[in-house]
Each structure stands twice: as structure tokens, then as C-alpha cells.
C-alpha positions in Angstrom: 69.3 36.4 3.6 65.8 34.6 3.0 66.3 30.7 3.0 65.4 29.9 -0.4 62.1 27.8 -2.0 62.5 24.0 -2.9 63.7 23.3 -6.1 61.1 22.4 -9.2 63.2 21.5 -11.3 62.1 17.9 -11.2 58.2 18.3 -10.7 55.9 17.1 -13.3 54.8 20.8 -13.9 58.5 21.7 -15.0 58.6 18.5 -16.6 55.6 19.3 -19.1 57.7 22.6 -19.4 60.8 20.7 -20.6 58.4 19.3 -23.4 57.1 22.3 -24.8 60.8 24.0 -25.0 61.8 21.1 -26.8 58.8 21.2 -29.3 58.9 24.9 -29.4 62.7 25.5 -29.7 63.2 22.7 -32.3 59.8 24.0 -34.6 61.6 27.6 -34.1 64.8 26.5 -35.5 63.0 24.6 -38.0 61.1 27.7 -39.4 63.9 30.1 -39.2 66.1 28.1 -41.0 63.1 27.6 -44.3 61.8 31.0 -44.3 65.8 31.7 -44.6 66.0 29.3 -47.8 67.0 30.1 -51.6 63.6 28.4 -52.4 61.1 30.4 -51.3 60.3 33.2 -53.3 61.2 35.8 -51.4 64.9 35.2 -51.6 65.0 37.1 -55.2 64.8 39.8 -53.4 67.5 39.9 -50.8 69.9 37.0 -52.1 71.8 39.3 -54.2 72.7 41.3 -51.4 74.2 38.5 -49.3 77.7 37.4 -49.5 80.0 34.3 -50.2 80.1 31.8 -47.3 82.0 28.9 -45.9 80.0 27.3 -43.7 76.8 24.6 -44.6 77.4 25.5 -48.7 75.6 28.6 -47.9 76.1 32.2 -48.4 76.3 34.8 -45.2 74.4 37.7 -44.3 76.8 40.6 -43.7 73.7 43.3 -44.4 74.5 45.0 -41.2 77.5 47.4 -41.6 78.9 47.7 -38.0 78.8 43.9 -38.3 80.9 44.0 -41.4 83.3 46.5 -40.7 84.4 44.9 -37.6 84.4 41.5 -38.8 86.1 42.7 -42.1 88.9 44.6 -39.6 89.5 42.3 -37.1 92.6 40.7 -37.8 94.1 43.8 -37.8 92.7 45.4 -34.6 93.3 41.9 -33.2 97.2 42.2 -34.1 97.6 45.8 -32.6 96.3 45.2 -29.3 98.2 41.8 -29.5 101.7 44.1 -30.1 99.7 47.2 -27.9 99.5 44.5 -24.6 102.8 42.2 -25.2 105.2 46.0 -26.0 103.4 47.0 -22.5 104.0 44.3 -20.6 108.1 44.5 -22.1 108.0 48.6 -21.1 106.6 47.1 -17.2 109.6 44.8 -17.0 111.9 46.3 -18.3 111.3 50.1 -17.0 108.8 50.7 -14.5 110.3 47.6 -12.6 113.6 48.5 -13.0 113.7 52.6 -13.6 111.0 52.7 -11.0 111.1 51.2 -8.3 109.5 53.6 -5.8 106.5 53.3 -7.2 106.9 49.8 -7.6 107.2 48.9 -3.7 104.9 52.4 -2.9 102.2 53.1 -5.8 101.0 55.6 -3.8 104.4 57.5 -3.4 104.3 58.8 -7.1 101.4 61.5 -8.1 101.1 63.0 -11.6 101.7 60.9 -14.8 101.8 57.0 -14.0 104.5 54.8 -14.6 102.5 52.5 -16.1 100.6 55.2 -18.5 103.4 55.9 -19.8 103.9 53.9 -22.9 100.0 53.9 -23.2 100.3 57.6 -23.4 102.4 57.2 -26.3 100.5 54.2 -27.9 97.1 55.4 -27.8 98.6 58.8 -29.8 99.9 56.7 -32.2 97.1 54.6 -32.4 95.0 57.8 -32.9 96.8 59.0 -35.6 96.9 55.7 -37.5 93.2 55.4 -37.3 91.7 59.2 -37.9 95.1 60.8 -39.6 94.4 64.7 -40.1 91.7 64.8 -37.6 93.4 63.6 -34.4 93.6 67.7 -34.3 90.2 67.8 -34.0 89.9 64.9 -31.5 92.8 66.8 -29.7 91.3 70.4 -29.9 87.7 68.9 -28.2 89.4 67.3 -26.0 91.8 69.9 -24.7 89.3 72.3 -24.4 87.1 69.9 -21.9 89.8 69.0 -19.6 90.9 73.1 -19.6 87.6 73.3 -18.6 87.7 71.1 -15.7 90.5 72.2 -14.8 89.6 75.6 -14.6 86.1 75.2 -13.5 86.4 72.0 -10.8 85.0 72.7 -7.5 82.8 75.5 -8.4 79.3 75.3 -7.8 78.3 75.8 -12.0 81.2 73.6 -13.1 78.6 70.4 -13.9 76.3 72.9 -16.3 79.3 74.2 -18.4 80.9 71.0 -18.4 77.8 69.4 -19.6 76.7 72.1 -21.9 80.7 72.0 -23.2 80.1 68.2 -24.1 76.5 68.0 -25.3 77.5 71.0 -27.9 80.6 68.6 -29.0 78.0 65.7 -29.6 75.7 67.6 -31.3 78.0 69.9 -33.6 79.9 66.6 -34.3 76.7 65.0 -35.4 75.9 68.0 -37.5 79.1 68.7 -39.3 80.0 65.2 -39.9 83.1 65.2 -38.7 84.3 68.4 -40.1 86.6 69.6 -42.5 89.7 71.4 -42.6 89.0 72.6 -46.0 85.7 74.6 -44.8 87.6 76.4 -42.3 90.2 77.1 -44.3 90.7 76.8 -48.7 94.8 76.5 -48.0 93.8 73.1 -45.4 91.6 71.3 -47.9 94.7 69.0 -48.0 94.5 67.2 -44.8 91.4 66.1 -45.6 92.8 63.6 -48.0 95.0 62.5 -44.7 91.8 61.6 -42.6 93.6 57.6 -41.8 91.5 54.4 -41.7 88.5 55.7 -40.1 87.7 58.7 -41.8 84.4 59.4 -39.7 86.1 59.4 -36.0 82.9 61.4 -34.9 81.2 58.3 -35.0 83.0 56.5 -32.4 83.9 59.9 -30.6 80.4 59.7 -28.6 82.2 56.9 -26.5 85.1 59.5 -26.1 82.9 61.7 -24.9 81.3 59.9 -21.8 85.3 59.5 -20.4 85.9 63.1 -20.9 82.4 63.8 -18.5 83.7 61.3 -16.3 87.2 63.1 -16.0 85.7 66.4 -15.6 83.2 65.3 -13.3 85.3 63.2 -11.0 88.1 65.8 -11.2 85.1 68.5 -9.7 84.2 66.0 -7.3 87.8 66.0 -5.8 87.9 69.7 -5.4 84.9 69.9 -3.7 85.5 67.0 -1.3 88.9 68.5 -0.6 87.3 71.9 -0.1 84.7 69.9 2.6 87.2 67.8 4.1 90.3 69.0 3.4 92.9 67.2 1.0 94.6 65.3 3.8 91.6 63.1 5.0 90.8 62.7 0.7 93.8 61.6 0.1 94.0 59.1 2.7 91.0 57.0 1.6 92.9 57.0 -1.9 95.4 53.4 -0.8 94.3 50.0 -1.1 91.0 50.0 -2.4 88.9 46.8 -1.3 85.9 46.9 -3.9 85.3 48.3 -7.7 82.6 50.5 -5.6 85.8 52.3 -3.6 87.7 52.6 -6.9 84.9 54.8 -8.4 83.6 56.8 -5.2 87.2 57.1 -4.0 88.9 60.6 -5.9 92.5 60.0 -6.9 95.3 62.2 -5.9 94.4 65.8 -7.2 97.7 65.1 -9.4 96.7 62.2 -10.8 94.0 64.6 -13.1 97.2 65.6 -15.4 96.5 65.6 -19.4 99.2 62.5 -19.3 96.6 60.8 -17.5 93.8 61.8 -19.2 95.0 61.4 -22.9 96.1 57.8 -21.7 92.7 57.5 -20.4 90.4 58.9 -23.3 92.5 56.7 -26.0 93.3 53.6 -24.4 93.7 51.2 -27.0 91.4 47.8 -26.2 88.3 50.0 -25.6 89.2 53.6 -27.3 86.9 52.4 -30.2 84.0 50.4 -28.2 84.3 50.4 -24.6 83.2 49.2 -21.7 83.3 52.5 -20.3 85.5 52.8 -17.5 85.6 55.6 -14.5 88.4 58.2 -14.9 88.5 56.8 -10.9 88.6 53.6 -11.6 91.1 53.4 -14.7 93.9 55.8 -12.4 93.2 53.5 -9.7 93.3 50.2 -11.4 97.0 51.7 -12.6 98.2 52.4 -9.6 96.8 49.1 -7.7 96.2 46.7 -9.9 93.1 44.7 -9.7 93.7 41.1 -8.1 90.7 39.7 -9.9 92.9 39.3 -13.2 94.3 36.0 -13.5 95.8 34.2 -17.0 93.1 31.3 -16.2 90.5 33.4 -16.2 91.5 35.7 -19.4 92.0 32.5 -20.8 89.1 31.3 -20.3 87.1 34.6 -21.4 88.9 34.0 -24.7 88.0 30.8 -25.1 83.9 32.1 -24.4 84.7 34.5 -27.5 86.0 33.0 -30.0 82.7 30.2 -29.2 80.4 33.7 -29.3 82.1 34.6 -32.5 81.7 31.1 -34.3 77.9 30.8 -33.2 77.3 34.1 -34.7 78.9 32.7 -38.0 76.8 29.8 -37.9 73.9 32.1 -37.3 74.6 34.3 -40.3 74.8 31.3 -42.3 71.1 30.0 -41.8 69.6 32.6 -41.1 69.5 35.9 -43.0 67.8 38.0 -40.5 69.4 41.1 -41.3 68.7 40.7 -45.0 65.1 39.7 -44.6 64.1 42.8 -42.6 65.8 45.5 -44.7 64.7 44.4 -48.5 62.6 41.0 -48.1 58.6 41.2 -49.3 56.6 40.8 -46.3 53.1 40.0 -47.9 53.8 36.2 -47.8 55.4 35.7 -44.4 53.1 34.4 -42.2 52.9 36.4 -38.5 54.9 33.5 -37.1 57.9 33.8 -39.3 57.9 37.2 -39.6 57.9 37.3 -35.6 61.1 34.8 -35.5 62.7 37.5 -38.0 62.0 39.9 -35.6 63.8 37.7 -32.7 66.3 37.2 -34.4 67.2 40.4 -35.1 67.1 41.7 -31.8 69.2 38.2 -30.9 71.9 39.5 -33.5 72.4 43.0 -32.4 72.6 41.4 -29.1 74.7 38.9 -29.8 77.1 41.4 -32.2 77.5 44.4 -29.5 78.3 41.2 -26.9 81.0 39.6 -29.3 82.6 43.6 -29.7 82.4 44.6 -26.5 84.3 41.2 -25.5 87.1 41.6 -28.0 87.7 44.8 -26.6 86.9 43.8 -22.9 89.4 40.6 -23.6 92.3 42.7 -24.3 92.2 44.9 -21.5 92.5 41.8 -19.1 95.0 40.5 -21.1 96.7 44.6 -20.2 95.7 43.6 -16.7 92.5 46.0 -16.9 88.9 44.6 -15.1 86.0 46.4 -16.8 82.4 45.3 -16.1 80.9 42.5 -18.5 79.0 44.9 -20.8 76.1 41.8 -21.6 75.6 40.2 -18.5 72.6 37.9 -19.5 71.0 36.5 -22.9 68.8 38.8 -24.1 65.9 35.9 -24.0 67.0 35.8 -20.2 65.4 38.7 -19.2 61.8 39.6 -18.7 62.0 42.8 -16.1 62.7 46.1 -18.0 64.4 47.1 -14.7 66.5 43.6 -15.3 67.2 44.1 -19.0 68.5 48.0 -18.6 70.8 46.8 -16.1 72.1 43.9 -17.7 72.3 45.4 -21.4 75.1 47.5 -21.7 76.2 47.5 -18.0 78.7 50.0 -18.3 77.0 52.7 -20.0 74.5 51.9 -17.7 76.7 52.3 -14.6 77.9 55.4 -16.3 74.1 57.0 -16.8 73.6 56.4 -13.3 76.7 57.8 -11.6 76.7 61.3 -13.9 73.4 61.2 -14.5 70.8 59.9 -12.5 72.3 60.3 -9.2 73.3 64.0 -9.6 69.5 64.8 -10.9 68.2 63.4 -7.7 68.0 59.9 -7.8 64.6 58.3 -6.5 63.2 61.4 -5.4 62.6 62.2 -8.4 62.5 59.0 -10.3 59.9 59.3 -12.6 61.5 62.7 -14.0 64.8 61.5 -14.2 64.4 58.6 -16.1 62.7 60.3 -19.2 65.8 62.7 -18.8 68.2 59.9 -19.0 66.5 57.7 -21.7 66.1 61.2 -24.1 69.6 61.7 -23.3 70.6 58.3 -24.5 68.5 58.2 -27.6 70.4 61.7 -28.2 73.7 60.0 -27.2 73.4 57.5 -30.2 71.8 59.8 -33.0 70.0 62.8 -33.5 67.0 61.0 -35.2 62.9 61.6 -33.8 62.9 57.9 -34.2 65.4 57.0 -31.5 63.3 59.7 -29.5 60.5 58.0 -30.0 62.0 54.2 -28.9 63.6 56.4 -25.5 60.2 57.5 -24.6 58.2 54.1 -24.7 60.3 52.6 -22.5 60.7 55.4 -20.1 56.7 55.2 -20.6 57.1 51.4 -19.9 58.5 52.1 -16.2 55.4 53.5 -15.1 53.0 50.4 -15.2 56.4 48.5 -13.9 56.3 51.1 -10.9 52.6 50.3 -10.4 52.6 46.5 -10.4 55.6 46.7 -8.1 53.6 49.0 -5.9 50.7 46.5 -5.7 51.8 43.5 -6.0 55.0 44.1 -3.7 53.1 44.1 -0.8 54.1 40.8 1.4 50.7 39.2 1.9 50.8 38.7 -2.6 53.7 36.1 -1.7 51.3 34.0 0.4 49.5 33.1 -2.7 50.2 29.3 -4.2 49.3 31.5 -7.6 51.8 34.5 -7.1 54.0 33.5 -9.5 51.6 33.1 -12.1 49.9 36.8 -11.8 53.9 38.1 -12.1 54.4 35.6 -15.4 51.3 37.6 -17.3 53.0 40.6 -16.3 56.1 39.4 -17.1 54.9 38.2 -21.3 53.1 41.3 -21.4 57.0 43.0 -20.6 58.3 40.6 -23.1 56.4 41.3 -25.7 56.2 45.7 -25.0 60.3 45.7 -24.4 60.6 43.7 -28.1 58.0 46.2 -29.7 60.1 48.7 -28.5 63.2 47.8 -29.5 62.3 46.7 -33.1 60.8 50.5 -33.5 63.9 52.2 -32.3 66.9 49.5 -33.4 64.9 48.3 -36.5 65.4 48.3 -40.4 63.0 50.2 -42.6 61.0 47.4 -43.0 59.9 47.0 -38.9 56.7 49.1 -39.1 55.6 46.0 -42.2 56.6 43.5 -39.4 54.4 45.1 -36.6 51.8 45.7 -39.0 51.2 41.8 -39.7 52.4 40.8 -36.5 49.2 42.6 -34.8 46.5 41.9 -37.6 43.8 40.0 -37.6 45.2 37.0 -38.9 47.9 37.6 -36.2 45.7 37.2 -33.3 45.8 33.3 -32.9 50.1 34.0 -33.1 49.8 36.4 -30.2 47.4 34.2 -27.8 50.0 30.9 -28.5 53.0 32.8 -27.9 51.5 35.0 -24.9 51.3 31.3 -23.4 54.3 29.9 -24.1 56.2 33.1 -23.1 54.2 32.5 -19.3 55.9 28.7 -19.8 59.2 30.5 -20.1 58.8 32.8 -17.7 58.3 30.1 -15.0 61.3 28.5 -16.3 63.3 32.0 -15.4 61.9 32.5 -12.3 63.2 28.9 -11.4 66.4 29.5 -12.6 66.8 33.1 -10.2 66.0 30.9 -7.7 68.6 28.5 -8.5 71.0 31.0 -8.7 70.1 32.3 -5.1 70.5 28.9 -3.6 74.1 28.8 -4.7 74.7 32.5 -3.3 72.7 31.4 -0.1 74.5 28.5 0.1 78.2 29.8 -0.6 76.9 32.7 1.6 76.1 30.5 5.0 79.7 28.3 4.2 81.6 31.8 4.6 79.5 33.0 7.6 79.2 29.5 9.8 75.3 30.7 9.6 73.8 28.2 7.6 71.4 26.6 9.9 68.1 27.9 10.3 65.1 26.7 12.2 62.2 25.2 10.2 59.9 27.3 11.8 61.8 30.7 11.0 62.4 29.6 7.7 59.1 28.8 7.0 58.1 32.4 9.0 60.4 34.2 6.8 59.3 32.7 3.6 55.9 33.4 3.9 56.0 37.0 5.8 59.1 38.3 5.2 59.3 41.4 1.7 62.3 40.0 1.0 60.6 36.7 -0.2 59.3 38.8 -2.9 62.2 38.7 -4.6 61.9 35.7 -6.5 59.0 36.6 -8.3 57.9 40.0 -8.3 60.0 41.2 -11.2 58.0 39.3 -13.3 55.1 41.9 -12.6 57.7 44.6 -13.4 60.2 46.2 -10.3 61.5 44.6 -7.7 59.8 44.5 -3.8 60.4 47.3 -1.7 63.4 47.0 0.6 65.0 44.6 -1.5 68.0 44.6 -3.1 66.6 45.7 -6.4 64.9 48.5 -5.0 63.5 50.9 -7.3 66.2 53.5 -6.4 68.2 52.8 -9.3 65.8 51.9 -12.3 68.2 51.6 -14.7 69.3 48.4 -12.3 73.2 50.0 -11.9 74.8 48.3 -9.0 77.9 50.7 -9.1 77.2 52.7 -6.2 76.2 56.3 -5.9 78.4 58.6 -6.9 78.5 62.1 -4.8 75.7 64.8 -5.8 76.7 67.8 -6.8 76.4 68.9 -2.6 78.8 66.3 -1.5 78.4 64.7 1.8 81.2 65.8 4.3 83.9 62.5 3.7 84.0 62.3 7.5 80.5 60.4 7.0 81.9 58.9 4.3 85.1 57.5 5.8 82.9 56.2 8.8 81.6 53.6 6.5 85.2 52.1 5.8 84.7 50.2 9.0 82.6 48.1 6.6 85.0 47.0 3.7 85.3 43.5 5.0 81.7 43.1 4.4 81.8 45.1 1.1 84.6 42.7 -0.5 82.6 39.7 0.5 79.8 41.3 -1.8 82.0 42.6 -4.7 82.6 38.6 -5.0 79.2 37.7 -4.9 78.6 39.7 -7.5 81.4 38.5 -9.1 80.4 34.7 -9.1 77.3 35.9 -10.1 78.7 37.7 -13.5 80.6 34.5 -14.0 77.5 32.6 -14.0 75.6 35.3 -15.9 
């Protein structure tokens, strides 16, 4: 590890800094709050659309309807995981301990259906049936026919294009048919349509379904083929005692383990059947059988406490400032480019801030079930300025997931620039069939190219030399900011983002851009520093663990100043990361979940050759850890 740079936190160029946050951020909240206000004339025509309030005398902005639907429901999906994770903990006492004790003292002894997937076997079919009614046959019938698939198909050479063309042609017909209808395929059915339970459109949430039932498939082809390669003896030997998350995913399960008990349990588990994080068929098996020892009540405890602070700050937010309302029915002719540029913040800070408060109810309750899934929103969206940095910290595990099923198996960084307008089309498809989405996927799969190019150039060790190198990455780094919100507003936007734009980059919105191209280069600084201040802990924790803290002035001084890896600290302000760094450009949608086997599996005899370095590995997977916990 490169020693890292002397702090500047206390130099009078940081200081300066700390001056124009605090007269930037208090003029921000300032103008947010009045262009928000019943006064100004806009508000005739939004405030009708906004609802009673109980915070500040004010009314709330509950515009967006995921938004309201979950905060409308959650009592009641907060009480059923409540009587989901306290029923399973009683069924673990009070059978698995006692009924089964093999398994117990020997997880590995019992292959097929899980002890402890048992009861959420029968939960999550319960659960289906309260929340879709009638159409659990359809979820059950799509299903079914993907795991008869895999089970039929694993190991063969075709499997991945029928399993994928089996899934995509779910997605697409369930997108098309809205659901469907049991009295369109039949007159004497029309009755079970008015038994469709609480959420009648299941297809909605059913593209998160989909993504476990390729991860099932897929992982369930990968075992076939590894045992056809290396035999099932060696496979299943790597299978106990996993060290790392990275062995629970690469690592196949028993080839018993891919049962339908299993895989039911799996599709509908109840804290993330409706949101995620998304969670290896691997992983999930494995995580039942050995249960991960990063689970502790303190730290649950603690998560929950981080929540329910997420949840009141959004309530506050929706209070004072009617983002939501503004952009989808407010008249934009007497906004100035400066407000209607906050708007525009903030409404990329709320869907931010909504999908990190849903994805930690959900994540919340499956550490309370004694589940570790990956923090889904691993930094503040105005803590990113990389779009390598932001893919990989927004949405984490879908993230993970693109890169393991899809990225890898397409040819990873051979064929980089391909693949990655392959996987952004495919996630525009993923979340609806509209050309707009298309549009948004392209851009920034367009934006990675001058990324690749300023990492190219400016990744080159005699850049890090310069006393100015961290300037020429913060231009690149607003310029980022300011293409990666453009982006976003056109695909994830309201009707009236293309107004916003439109003013934004007028005429009269030139002097706006030049003032906050500047102050973004102030914040970018500010973010570089704080990387760095996050590396110094890592380097420092790391040299306590290793007795290898103590370094020559001269070498450090060598290293700093020579050495690619110095690069680091700036260079994704330009874009990428420096070659032969960590963040190599092998991954550009940033995963850190390890490579999952291409379709032509390496032999596992290469594969268990590596083992020798699990001690090494764990002390990684709790970097990264901290480093989440920070994050």
C-alpha cells in the first residue's frame, strides 16, 4: 500500500473551502425552502396536489407514488416481517435445534431442502398469496417453468441463451400484458381476477424476481459444468466454511441444494421478496447453511437506529421542500436557473434518499433473520463525482448482479466498451420498456468513453508529479457532475425536466453554470480530501495488523511521487481509475463481487489453488467492510 499524502484539512486553502460550503449550503437551504413557499405564485399550481402534514405547520409532498405507497403500507409490511423474523427464530429453537441436530453440529451433512428454509418456504407462500391472491399461479407457472429449465438444461453448452431468452420473454410479455388476466384466457376464470390480493400488479415488482431466478439457473449451470470439469468430489469440497462473501458467490452449493424448496424459499423471501438487495442463489444457500458471523444485535441495532434517522430526514424534507410537486405540475417561466437547478437536486437527492430508506427497511429485516446482504447505497449521492464511483455505489447489488451474469460472461474488459452499452440497454429494459429510459442508458454508457480517455492520459505516473494534478482531475470531475445529473434528470425525471434543462442552459443561465462549475471544483477538492482520509485509516488499521507500518522517508517519498498507485487519490476526478490500481477499469460498473465463472469455466483445480490465500482474502472482506460502515 502507498503511504498516504499529508492531511489538508487544516490549511488555509481548505479553510477558505470551509467558508464557501457554509455560505453556499446555508443560501441553498435558504432558496429551496422560499421557492417551496405558499407565497409565491407558483404554488396555485401544485399546492392542491400536496397533502396534510405534521411537521413545521406545513403540508407534505407525497407527489411521487412509490413514495406513497410504501410510506402509506409500512406499518403493515413492518409488522409482517416483525412476526415473519420472531416465528423464525421460535421454528430455529424450537425444531431445527431440537428435531435437527445433525445439521446443527454438521451443516454440511444435510443436502436438499434446508432446515432453516423450511418455515421460510412456507412463509414466503403465504406471504405470496396475501399480497398477489389469484396470480401467485401466474408467479408460480413463470417460475416453475425457469427452474424446469435449469434443471433440464444446466451444464449444456446453450443453457445461458435459453435461460436468458426464457427470462427476457417473461419481462417483456409481463410488461406487455400487464399482468395478465385469467378472464382473457379463459371467460369461465374471469372470477379470479377479482381475487388479485393487495398488490394487484405483481408484475411490477416481479422484475426483481426475475434477476434471482437468472441467478438460480445460472449458478445451478455453473455447478454442472464445474462438476463435469472437475468432478463433483473436488466441487463439493470447496463448499464448507466459507471465509469471504467472494467464496459464498463463486463457490457452487451441493448439486442438491438447487431443489424447488430451495428455490421457492429463495425467490420469495419475505424482507426483500418486494425490493431487494438482490442476493446470489450461492450466497443465500450458503448464508443458510453457515451463517454469516458479521451479524451481531449491536450492529442491527444500530442499522435501525440509522433508518428510522433516514426516514425522519426525508419527512422533514417533504415538509419544506416540494420537489416532487414542483417538477411534475409547477410553472417554470418564473423560476430563476438557480432555483430551478436546486429543484432538480433535490429531486435526484429524493429518489436517492427514497430507494436508500426502502432498500434499508428491507435490508434491516434480513439482519434481524440473520441475513448479510450488501448495503445497496453505499455513499451520498453528492459524494460521488466518478461515473465509474457512482455505478458502483448506487444500487450495489444489482450492480454486483449485472457484473457476475452479465458483464463477466460477455467478456469482461476485453470487450469493455461493447459490453457496457449491452448492460446499460439491458438495465433501461430491466426497469421499463420506454425509448426514454433507452435514451438515459445510452448517455451514460456514451459518458464512459471520455472517462476511458482521461483515465488513459492522465493515468500515466509522471501526471502525479504535478503540484496542479488534482486540479486538472476537479474540472474533469464538475464537468462528470454536471453530465451524470443531466443524465439522470432525462431518464428518472418528471414531464416537466426537458422545461428545467431548457432554462437551466439558456442564455440567462450562463452566469449559473460558470458559478456552480466553480464551486463544484471547491467540492470536489473537499472529496478528494476526504478519499484520502479514508485511506489513511485503511493504511493505518492496515500496518497495525501487518507489524508493517514503518517506512523509510525516502521510499515513501519514492513511492509517492513514482509509484501508479499514487494515482489513486485523484485520478477519478478525471473519470476512471489509474491502471493497476485497485479500481481498474476491468469492472466499469465499479462491482467488487468477484468474477463469476464464464461460460468456459476454468478447471477448479486452478481455482482451489488460490484457497491457499483465504487468510489474506478475509483480511480484505473486513476492509471492505469498515469501509461500508464508514460509507
Amino acid at each position: 500500500m502507498r503511504p498516504p499524502t499529508q492531511s489538508l484539512w487544516g490549511t488555509l486553502e481548505f479553510k477558505a473551502y470551509y467558508l464557501v460550503y457554509v455560505v453556499t449550503v446555508a443560501n441553498m437551504i435558504y432558496t429551496m425552502y422560499t421557492a417551496s413557499s405558499p407565497q409565491r405564485p407558483e404554488y396555485k399550481g401544485y399546492g392542491r396536489r400536496l397533502s396534510d402534514g405534521w411537521m413545521l405547520g406545513r403540508k407534505i409532498d407525497l407527489s411521487d407514488g412509490q413514495w406513497r405507497t410504501f410510506r402509506s403500507n409500512l406499518p403493515a409490511f413492518a409488522l409482517a416481517m416483525f412476526a415473519y423474523t420472531a416465528f423464525n427464530r421460535l421454528f430455529y429453537l424450537g425444531v431445527v435445534r431440537k428435531w435437527c441436530r445433525g445439521f446443527v453440529r454438521s451443516p454440511a451433512s444435510v443436502r436438499g431442502a434446508l432446515p432453516t428454509l423450511w418455515f421460510p418456504f412456507l412463509f414466503a407462500s403465504m406471504f405470496a398469496i396475501v399480497l398477489s391472491g389469484s396470480s401467485t399461479l401466474f408467479i408460480l407457472l413463470l417460475t416453475g417453468g425457469n427452474y424446469l429449465l435449469a434443471k433440464r438444461l444446466g451444464g449444456r453448452r446453450w443453457a445461458p441463451l435459453v435461460i436468458w431468452a426464457y427470462n427476457l420473454a417473461v419481462l417483456f410479455a409481463n410488461e406487455s400484458y400487464k399482468g395478465y388476466e385469467f378472464g382473457r384466457i379463459l371467460e369461465s376464470l374471469a372470477w379470479l381476477d377479482q381475487h388479485r390480493g393487495i398488490l394487484r400488479r405483481w408484475d411490477v415488482t416481479f422484475n426483481i424476481t426475475m434477476l434471482r431466478m437468472v441467478s438460480f439457473a445460472m449458478d445451478y449451470h455453473w455447478r454442472v459444468r464445474q462438476e463435469q470439469e472437475a468432478g463433483a468430489q473436488l466441487v463439493d469440497g470447496l463448499v464448507a466454511n466459507p471465509v469471504t462473501e467472494k467464496d459464498r458467490i463463486e463457490r457452487s452449493c451441493f448439486k442438491p441444494d438447487y431443489c424447488f424448496v430451495n428455490y421457492w424459499a429463495y425467490l420469495l423471501y419475505p424482507p426483500l421478496y418486494l425490493t431487494g438487495p438482490i442476493i446470489t442463489f450461492n450466497n443465500f444457500v450458503s448464508q443458510m447453511r453457515y451463517p454469516s458471523p458479521g451479524i451481531k444485535v449491536k450492529s442491527t441495532l444500530i442499522y435501525g437506529v440509522r433508518l428510522l434517522v433516514s426516514a425522519i430526514l426525508m419527512e422533514l424534507i417533504l415538509h419544506t421542500v416540494y420537489c416532487v410537486a414542483i417538477s411534475k405540475w409547477a410553472q417554470w417561466d418564473t423560476f430563476s436557473a438557480y432555483e430551478i437547478s436546486l429543484i432538480g437536486y433535490m429531486r435526484l437527492s429524493f429518489i436517492w434518499l427514497k430507494l436508500l430508506i426502502i432498500w434499508r427497511f428491507a435490508r434491516f429485516w434480513a439482519m434481524a433473520d440473520g441475513l448479510e446482504t450488501v448495503e445497496n447505497m453505499r455513499r451520498c449521492m453528492s459524494n460521488n463525482y466518478s461515473l465509474q464511483q457512482f455505478w458502483r455505489d448506487w444500487h450495489c447489488s444489482y450492480n454486483k448482479w449485472l457484473v457476475r451474469y452479465v458483464y463477466i460472461p460477455l467478456g469482461g474488459r476485453k470487450t469493455s466498451t461493447w459490453n457496457t452499452f449491452v448492460v446499460f440497454t439491458f438495465v433501461a429494459l430491466w426497469h421499463d420498456l420506454t425509448m426514454r429510459l433507452l435514451q438515459w442508458a445510452w448517455i451514460i454508457a456514451l459518458l464512459f468513453l471520455p472517462e476511458g480517455l482521461a483515465t488513459w492520459y492522465f493515468g500515466k505516473s509522471q501526471w502525479s508529479r504535478k503540484p496542479y494534478f488534482r486540479f486538472i482531475c476537479s474540472l474533469g470531475g464538475a464537468l462528470n457532475i454536471i453530465a451524470m445529473m443531466v443524465a439522470n434528470l432525462v431518464g428518472f425525471g418528471d414531464g416537466g425536466v426537458e422545461k428545467m434543462l431548457e432554462k437551466i442552459f439558456s442564455r440567462e443561465g450562463v452566469l449559473f453554470l460558470a458559478v456552480a462549475y466553480v464551486l463544484l471544483n471547491v467540492h470536489l477538492q473537499v472529496m478528494f480530501e476526504w478519499r484520502e482520509h479514508e485511506y489513511r485509516k485503511e493504511y493505518g488499521d492496515s500496518g497495525r495488523a501487518t507489524g508493517q507500518w514503518e517506512m523509510s522517508s525516502a521510499a515513501a517519498v519514492d513511492s509517492a511521487g513514482t509509484s501508479e498507485e499514487s494515482l489513486n487519490k485523484y485520478v477519478q476526478g478525471a473519470g476512471l481509475s489509474a491502471p493497476g490500481s485497485n479500481t481498474s477499469t476491468e469492472r466499469p460498473l465499479g462491482s467488487t463481487s468477484g468474477s463469476s465463472p464464464p461460460l468456459n469455466t476454468e478447471p477448479l483445480t486452478k481455482r482451489q489453488q488460490r484457497t491457499a490465500a483465504v487468510a489474506a482474502a478475509g483480511l480484505t472482506a473486513d476492509e471492505d467492510s469498515r469501509r461500508d460502515h464508514r460509507d
